[in-house]
C-alpha positions as CSV (number, residue, x, y, z in Angstrom):
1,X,0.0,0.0,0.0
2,X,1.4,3.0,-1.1
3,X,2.2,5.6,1.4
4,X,0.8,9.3,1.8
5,X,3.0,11.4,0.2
6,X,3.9,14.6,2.5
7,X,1.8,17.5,2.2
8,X,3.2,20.3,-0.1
9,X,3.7,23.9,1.5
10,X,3.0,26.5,-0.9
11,X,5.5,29.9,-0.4
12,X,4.0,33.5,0.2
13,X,7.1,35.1,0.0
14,X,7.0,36.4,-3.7
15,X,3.2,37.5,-3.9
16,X,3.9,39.4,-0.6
17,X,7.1,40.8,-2.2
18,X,5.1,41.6,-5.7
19,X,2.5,43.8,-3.2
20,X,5.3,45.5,-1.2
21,X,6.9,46.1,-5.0
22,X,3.6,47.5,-6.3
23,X,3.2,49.7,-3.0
24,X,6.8,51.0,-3.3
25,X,5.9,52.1,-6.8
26,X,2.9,53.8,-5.9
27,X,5.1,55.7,-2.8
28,X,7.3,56.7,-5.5
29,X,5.4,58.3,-7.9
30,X,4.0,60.3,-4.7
31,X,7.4,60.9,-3.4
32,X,9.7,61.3,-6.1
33,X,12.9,62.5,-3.9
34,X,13.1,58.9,-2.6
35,X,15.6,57.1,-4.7
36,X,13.8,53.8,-3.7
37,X,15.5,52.0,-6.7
38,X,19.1,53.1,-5.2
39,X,18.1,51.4,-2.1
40,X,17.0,48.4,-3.6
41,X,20.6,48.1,-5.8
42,X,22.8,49.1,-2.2
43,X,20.9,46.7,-0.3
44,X,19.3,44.0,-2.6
45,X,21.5,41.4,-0.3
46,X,18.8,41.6,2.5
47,X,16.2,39.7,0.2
48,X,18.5,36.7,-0.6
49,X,19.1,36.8,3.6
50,X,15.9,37.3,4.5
51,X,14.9,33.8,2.4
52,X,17.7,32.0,3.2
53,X,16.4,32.6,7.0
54,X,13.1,31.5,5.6
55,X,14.3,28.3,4.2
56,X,16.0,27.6,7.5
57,X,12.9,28.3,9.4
58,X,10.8,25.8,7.0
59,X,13.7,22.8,7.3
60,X,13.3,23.1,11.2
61,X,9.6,22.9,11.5
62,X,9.6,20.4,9.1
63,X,11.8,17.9,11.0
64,X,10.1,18.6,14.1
65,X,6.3,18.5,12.6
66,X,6.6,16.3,9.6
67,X,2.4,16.2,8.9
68,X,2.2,20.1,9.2
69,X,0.4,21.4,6.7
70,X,-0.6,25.4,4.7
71,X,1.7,27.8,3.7
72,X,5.1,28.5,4.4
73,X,6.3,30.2,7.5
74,X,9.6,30.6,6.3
75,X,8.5,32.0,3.3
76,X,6.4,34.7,5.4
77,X,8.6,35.3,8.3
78,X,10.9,36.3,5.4
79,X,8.6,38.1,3.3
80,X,7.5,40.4,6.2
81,X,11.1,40.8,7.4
82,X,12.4,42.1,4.2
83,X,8.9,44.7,3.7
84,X,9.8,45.8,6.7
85,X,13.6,46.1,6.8
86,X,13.0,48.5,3.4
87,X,10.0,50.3,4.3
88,X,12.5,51.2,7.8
89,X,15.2,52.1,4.8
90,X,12.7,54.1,2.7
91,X,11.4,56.2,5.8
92,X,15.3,57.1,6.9
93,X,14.6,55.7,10.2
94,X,16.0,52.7,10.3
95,X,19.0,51.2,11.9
96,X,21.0,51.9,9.7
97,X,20.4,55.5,9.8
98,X,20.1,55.7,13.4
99,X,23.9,54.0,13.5
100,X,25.1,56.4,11.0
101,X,23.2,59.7,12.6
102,X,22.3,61.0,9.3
103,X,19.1,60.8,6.8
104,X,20.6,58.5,4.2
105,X,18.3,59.2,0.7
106,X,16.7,62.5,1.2
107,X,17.5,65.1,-1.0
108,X,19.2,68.1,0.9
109,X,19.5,71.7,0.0
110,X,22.0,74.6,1.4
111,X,23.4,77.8,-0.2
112,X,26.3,79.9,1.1
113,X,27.3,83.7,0.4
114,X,30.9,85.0,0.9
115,X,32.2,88.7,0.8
116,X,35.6,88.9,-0.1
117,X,36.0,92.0,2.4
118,X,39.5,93.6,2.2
119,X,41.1,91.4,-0.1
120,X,42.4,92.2,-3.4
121,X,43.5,88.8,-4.6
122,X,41.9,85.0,-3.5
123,X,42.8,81.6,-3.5
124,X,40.2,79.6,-3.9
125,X,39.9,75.6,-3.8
126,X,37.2,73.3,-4.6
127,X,37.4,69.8,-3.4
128,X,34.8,67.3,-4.6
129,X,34.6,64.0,-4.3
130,X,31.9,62.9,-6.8
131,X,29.1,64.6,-8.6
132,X,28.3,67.5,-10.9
133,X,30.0,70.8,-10.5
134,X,29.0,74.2,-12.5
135,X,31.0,77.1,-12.0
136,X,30.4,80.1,-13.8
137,X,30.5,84.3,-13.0
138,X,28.2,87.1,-12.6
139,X,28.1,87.0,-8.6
140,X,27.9,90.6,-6.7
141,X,29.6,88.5,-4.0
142,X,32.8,86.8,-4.0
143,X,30.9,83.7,-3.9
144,X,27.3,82.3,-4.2
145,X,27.0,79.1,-3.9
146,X,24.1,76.6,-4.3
147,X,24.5,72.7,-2.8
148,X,21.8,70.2,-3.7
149,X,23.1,67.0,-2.4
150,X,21.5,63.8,-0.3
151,X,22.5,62.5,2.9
152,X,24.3,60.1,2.8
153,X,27.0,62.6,1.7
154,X,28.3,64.9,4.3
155,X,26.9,68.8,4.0
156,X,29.3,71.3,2.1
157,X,31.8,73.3,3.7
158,X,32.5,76.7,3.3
159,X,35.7,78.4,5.1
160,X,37.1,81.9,4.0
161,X,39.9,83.8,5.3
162,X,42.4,86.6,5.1
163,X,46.1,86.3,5.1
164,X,47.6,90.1,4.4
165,X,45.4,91.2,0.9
166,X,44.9,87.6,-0.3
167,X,41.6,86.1,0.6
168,X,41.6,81.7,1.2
169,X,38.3,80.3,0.4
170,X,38.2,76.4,0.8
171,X,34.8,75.0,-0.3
172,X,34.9,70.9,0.5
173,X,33.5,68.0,1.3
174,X,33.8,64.8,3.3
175,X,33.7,61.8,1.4
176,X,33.2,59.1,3.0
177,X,29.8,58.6,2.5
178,X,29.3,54.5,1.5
179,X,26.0,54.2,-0.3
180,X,25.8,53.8,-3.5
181,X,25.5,57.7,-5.4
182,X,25.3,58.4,-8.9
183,X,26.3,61.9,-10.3
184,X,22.9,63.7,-9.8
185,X,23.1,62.6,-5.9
186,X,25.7,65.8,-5.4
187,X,25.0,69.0,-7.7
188,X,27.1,72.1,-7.1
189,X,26.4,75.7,-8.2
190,X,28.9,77.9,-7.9
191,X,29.0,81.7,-9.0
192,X,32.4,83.4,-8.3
193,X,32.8,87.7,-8.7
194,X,33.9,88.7,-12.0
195,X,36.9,91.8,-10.9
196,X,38.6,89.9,-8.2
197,X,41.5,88.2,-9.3
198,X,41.6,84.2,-9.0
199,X,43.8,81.0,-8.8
200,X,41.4,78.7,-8.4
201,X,42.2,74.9,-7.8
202,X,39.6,72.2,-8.1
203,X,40.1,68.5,-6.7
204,X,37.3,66.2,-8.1
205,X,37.2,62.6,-8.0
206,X,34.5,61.8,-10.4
207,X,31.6,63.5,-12.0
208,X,31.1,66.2,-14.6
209,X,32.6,69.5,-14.1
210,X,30.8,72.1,-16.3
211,X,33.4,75.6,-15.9
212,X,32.3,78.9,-17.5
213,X,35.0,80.6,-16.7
214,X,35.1,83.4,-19.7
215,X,34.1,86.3,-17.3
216,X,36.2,85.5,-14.5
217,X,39.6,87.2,-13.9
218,X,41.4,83.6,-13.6
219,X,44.9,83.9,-12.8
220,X,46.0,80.4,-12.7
221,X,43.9,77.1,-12.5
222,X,44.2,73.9,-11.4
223,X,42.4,71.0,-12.2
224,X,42.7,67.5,-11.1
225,X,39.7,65.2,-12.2
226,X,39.6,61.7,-11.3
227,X,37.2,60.0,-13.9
228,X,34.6,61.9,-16.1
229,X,34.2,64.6,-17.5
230,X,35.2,68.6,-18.0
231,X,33.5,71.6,-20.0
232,X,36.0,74.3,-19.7
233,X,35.4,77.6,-21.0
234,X,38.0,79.8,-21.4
235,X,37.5,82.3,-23.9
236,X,36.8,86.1,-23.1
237,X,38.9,89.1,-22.6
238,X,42.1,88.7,-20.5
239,X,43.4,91.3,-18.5
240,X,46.4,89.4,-17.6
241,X,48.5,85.9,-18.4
242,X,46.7,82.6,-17.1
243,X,48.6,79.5,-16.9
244,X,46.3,76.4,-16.5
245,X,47.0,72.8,-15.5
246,X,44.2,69.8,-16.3
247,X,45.2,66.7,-15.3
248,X,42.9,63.4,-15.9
249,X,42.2,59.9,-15.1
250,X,39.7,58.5,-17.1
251,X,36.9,61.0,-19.4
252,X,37.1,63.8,-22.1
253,X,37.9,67.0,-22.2
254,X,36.4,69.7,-24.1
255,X,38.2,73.5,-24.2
256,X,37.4,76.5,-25.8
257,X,39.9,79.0,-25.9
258,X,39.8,82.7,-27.0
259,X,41.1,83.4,-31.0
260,X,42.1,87.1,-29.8
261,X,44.2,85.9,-27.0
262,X,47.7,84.0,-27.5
263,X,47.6,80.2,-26.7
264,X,49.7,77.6,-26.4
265,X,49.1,74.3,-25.2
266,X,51.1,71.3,-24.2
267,X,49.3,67.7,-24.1
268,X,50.7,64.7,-23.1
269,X,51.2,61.6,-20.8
270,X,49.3,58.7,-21.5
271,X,46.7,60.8,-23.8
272,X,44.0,59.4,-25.9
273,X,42.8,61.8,-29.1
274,X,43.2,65.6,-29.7
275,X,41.1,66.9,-31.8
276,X,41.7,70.6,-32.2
277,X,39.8,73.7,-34.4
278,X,41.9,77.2,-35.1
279,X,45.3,75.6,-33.4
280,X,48.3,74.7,-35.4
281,X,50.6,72.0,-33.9
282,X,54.5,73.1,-33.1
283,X,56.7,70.0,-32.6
284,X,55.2,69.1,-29.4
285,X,52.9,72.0,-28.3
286,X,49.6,73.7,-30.2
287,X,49.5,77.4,-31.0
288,X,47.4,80.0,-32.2
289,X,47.8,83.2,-34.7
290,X,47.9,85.2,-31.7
291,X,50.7,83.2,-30.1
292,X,53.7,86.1,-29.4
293,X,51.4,88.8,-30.6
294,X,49.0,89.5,-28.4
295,X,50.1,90.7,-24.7
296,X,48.2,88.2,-23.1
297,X,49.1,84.6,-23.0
298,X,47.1,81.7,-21.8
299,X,49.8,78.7,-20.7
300,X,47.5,75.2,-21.0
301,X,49.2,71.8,-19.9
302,X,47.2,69.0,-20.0
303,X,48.1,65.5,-18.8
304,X,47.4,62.2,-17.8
305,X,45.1,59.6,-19.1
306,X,42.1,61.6,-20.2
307,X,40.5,60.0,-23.4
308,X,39.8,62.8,-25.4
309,X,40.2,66.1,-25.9
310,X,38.9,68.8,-27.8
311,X,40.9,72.1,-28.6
312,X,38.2,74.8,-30.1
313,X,39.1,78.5,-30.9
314,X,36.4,81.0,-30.8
């Protein structure tokens, strides 16, 4: 006589999961600053935990209650823990949050205006570790700045002093934020005076850095970029001689310089394509008509392993 087979347990876990999917949805389109989809790719790991304790759960209640029938436990324990654990995520209270003392995903907005005061010169240095960066002129203040930026990166600092007539302005920010961020997660909007003269140095370790610096009375500039990419702006009048150093990683590069002003430009170390419009190449340097003429000079040395980069006289 053949025996009773074992009752089968059907699993709950994925149509709970489909309902918490559909609800998170419906949250977003409600609450579009929640990047719910970033949670789910930093933290995916908690599902495949959350079933594997499942599973566990079954196996022991199986060997201690062969005949027991319905639906899995397991499979709801599991289900309920992982709704839970991200719906704790999504709201920025869970443990996580609490251990870090921060609100991990939420957009955050500050801004930040600097007088120069009695200084006649400035130093100014940007340090970025990752996201989109527009600098550009026009400001009635030595700086206005905009930061748009979620939490789990550390809030913007701005610091300015004076040493003599030279003004230090230090505008950074701590990295070490360990969530997973794309570009847009850190966005900022800088607009520097347009008579005060400048060395500016900017430190980014990957992003996009968009610099309109046509209008601004750059002096020298320094620009280290990590991986992505750079819109540099350069043309405009010049009252005096700017000497400019891009160094790369990994991205592209594209420069426009001024037609009235001389140029020359050296390029190499590990470099990908030039492509360049107006320049003529001399042995290992580009110049322009204007090169010796005019009695302005703009210095350009760019190096490292950038992919591309595009020369354009206007």
């Amino acid at each position: 006589m053949a025996q009773d087979s074992a009752p089968r347990r059907t699993s709950l876990f994925f149509p709970i999961l489909l309902i918490a999917t559909g609800v998170a949805v419906l949250y977003l389109e409600r609450h579009p600053e929640v990047d719910i989809w970033g949670i789910l790719r930093t933290y995916w790991p908690v599902i495949l935990i959350c079933l594997g304790v499942g599973k566990i759960w079954d196996s022991w209640r199986t060997r201690n209650n062969p005949a027991a029938s319905g639906p899995s436990m397991g499979g709801i324990i599991a289900a309920i823990a992982v709704v839970a654990i991200f719906a704790m995520l999504i709201r920025h209270n869970g443990w996580l949050g609490q251990w870090r003392g921060d609100t991990v995903y939420a957009m955050q907005h500050s801004d930040r205006t600097v007088d120069r005061d009695d200084a006649k010169d400035v130093n100014a240095r940007v340090k970025m570790g990752a996201g989109d960066l527009d600098i550009s002129g026009g400001s009635t203040h030595l700086l206005e700045a905009d930061f748009d930026y979620r939490g789990s990166f550390a809030a913007p600092k701005v610091d300015y002093s004076i040493s003599g007539t030279t003004g230090n302005l230090d505008i950074t920010q701590d990295n070490s934020q360990r969530h997973f961020t794309t570009s847009s997660d850190n966005h900022w909007t800088l607009h520097l005076a347009n008579n005060v003269p400048l060395e500016l140095h900017i430190d980014m370790g990957a992003g996009r850095g968009n610099l309109r610096l046509r209008d601004i009375q750059v002096t020298d500039l320094s620009l280290n970029l990590g991986a992505g990419q750079v819109d540099l702006d350069l043309t405009g009048t010049r009252k005096q001689d700017l000497t400019a150093d891009i160094e790369g990683g990994v991205g592209e590069a594209d420069i426009r310089l001024p037609k009235s002003v001389g140029l020359v430009v050296n390029a190499h170390g590990g470099l990908g394509t030039i492509d360049t419009n107006g320049l003529r190449q001399d042995g290992d340097e580009y110049v322009n008509d204007a090169y010796g003429k005019s009695p302005v000079t703009i210095r350009l040395r760019v190096r490292g392993g950038i992919g591309r980069i595009s020369l354009t006289e206007e």
